[in-house]
N, C-alpha and C positions, 0 to 999 in steps of 0.2 A: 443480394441474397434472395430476394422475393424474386427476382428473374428467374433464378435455379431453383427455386419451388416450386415457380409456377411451369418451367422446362420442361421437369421430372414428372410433376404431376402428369399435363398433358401425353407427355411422352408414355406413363404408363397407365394413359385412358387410351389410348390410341392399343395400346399392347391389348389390353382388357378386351376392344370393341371386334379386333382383328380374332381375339379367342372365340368370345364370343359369335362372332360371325360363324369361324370352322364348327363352333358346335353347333351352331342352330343348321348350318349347312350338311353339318354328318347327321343332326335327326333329322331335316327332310330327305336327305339321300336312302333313309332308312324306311320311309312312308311312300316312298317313291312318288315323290310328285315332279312335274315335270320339268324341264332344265329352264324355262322363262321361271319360276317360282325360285328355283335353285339360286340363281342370278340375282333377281329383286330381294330376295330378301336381304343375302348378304348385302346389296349395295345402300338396301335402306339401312339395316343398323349400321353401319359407315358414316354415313350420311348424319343418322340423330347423333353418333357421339362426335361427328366433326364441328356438325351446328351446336351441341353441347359445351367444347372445348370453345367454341368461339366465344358463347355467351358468357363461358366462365371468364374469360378474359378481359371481357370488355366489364366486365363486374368486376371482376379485382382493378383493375385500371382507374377505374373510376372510385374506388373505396382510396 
């Protein structure tokens, strides 16, 4: 049961980080800043919630 917790949770932090990304990526497309900025960002918040999800993991794991 805790495996399917922890599935779903990640699965809808991954959903969350992916919205997240298109909106931060539709307000910089709106301030117009330039396509290396467009890029980095979304791949940093990507990036913080996949090291997010890992840290959570290895914290439930261990509890």
């Amino acid at each position: 049961m805790g495996f399917v917790c922890r599935g779903v949770f990640s699965f809808s932090l991954y959903r969350f980080s992916i919205f997240s990304s298109l909106f931060l990526l539709r307000s910089i497309e709106l301030v117009r800043i330039s396509w290396d900025c467009y890029f980095l960002g979304g791949f940093m918040i990507l990036l913080f919630f996949f090291l997010l999800d890992l840290w959570m993991r290895c914290w439930l794991l261990k509890r």
